[in-house]
N, C-alpha and C positions, 0 to 999 in steps of 0.2 A: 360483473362479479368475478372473481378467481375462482381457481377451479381448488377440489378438495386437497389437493396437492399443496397448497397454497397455506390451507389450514394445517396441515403437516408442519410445514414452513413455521409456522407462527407457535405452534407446540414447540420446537425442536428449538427455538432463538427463547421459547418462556416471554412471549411480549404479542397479545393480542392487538391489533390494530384499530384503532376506531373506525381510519378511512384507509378502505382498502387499495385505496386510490393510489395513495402516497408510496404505500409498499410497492405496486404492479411499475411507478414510477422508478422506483430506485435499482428495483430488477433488469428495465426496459435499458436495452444499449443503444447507442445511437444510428446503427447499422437496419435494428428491427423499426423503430423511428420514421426512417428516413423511407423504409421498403412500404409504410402503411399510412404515411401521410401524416404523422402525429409526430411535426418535425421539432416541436417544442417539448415533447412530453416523453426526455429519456433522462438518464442519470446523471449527465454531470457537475449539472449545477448542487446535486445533491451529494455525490460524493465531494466534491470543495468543502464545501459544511460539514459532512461527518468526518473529513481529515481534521479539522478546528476543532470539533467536540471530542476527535478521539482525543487528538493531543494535550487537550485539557485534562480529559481526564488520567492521562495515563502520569503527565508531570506532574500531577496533586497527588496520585497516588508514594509516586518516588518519592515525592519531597518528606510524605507524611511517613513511609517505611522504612529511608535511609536518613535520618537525621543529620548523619555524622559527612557525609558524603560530600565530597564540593560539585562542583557546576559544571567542570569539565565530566567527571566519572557520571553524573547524571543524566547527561546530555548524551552520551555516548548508550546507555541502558534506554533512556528515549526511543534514539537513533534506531537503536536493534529493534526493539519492540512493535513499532511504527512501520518497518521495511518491508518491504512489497513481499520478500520472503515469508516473513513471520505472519503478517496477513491473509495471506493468501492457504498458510501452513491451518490459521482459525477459519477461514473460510470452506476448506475441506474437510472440517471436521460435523462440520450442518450441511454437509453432499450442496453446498450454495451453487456452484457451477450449474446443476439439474434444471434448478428454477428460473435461470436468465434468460428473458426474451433477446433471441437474436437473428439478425437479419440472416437471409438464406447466403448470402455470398459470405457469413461470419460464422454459419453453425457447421464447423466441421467437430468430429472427436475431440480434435489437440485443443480448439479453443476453448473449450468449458474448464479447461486443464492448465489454462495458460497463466502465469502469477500475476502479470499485469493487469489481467482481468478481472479474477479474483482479488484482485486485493481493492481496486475501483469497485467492485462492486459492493466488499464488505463495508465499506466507508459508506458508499450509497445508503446502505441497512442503518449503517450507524447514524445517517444525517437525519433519513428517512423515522427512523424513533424517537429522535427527537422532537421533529416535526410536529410528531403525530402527540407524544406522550410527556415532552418536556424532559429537560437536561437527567433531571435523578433515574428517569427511567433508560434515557443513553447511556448513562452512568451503569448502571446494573446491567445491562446488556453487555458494555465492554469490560466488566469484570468479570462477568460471568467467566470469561477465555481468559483475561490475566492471571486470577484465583487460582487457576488448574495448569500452568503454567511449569512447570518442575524449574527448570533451569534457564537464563539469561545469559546467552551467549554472544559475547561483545562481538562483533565481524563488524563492527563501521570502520573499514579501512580509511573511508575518508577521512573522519576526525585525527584518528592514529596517525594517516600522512600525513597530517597538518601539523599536530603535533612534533613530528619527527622533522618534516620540513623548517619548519620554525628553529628547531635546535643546531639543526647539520648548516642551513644555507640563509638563515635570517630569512627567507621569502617564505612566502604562502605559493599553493599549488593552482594549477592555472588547469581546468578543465577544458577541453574543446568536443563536440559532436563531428567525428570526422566521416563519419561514412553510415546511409540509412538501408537494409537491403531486405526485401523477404518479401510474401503476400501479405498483403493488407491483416489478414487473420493470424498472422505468424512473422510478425516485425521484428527487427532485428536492429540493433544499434550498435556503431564500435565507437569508443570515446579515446580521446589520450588526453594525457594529465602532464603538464610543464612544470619547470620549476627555473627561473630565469632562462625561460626560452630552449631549457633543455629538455627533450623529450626522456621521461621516464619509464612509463608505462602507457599498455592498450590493452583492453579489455570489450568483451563483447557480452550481450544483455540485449533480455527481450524487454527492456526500457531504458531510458536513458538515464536513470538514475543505476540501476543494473550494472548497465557497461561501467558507470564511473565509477563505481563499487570495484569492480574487477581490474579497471587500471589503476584503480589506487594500491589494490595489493598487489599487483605483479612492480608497481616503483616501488613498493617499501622494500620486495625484495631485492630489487638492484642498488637501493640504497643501502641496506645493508652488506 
C-alpha cells in the first residue's frame, strides 16, 4: 500500500485511483527499480503512453478553441504546451518532485528539481490515469492544468527555425547531439543545428530536446 502521503497525492491531482499499484508505478524511476530488484516495475513505458494521451488531448482541445487557426500556428501552441518546460512548470505546482521513488545514486536535492524529470514523470501520472480510469478521466486531469493556464507562450524555436530556414536557404535544419556531460542525476546535452552543412547554432539542455531548443535560438539569431 502507499503511504498517506500518497493519498495527499491523489487529493491534490482530484483522481482517486482504483489500483494503487499503477500510481506507485508511474512515480517509480528506473534508478529506484533497478536498486530493489523490481527491474520491470518503473515508469517509462508509462510515460510513452501518457505523452500520446497528453497530446491528444491537448490537440482536440486547440483544434476545438482556435477554429480560425491553421496547422502551422497550432502546431507550434502544441509544441509549447507539451515541452519539458511547461510540464515540468505543471508538475511543481502538485510538489510531484516530493512523491518520486528514486534510487539512492538519483535522490540528490537538484533531482526532484530537475525538468527532464519532472516532466517524464508527469506524463507517467498522465499515462498512469488513464490506465487506471480511461481516457475522459486523463482527459480531466490534463485540463485541469491547461484550464488555469493564463497565457501561451510560443518559444518552439525549432518550428520558427524551420520556418525561417525554409524561407532564407530553401533547406530544412539538420540537428546533431554533439557532446553528452554531467552525472548521471545532472545530465547535460549540447546539440548543433546545420543548415546545408553550415553550423548555425549550439545550445545546451538538461535533454536533448532542451539543447535543440537552445540551438535553434541562438541560429535564428545569427540568421538574422
Amino acid at each position: 500500500m502507499l503511504s498517506k502521503d500518497y493519498e495527499k497525492l491523489q487529493e491534490v491531482i482530484e483522481y482517486k485511483f482504483n489500483n494503487l499499484e499503477v500510481l506507485r508505478t508511474a512515480l517509480t524511476h528506473k534508478s529506484y527499480a533497478a536498486e530493489y530488484g523490481g527491474k520491470k516495475s518503473y515508469n517509462e513505458r508509462m510515460e510513452f503512453l501518457g505523452d500520446s494521451i497528453l497530446s491528444a488531448v491537448i490537440v482536440e482541445t486547440l483544434y476545438l478553441i482556435y477554429p480560425s487557426e491553421s496547422e502551422g500556428k497550432l502546431s507550434q501552441l502544441k509544441a509549447q504546451i507539451v515541452s519539458a518546460s511547461n510540464l515540468s512548470i505543471w508538475a511543481k505546482e502538485i510538489n510531484l518532485g516530493d512523491y518520486i521513488f528514486l534510487g539512492k545514486s538519483e535522490d540528490v536535492f537538484e533531482a526532484r528539481k530537475r525538468e527532464s524529470l519532472l516532466c517524464d514523470v508527469f506524463e507517467a501520472v498522465v499515462g498512469a490515469v488513464y490506465l487506471d480510469g480511461g481516457f475522459e478521466n486523463a482527459k480531466k486531469f490534463v485540463l485541469k492544468f491547461l484550464n488555469t493556464q493564463k497565457e501561451i507562450i510560443i518559444t518552439d524555436y525549432k518550428s520558427r527555425l524551420q520556418e525561417l530556414a525554409q524561407s532564407v536557404y530553401k533547406e530544412l535544419p539538420e540537428y546533431k547531439i554533439i557532446k553528452e556531460f554531467g552525472p548521471d542525476h545532472n545530465k547535460k546535452f549540447e546539440a548543433a543545428v546545420y543548415v546545408n552543412r553550415r553550423l548555425l547554432g549550439r545550445g545546451i539542455g538538461s535533454s536533448k530536446k532542451e539543447a535543440q531548443q537552445s540551438a535553434a535560438k541562438q541560429a535564428m539569431k545569427n540568421i538574422k
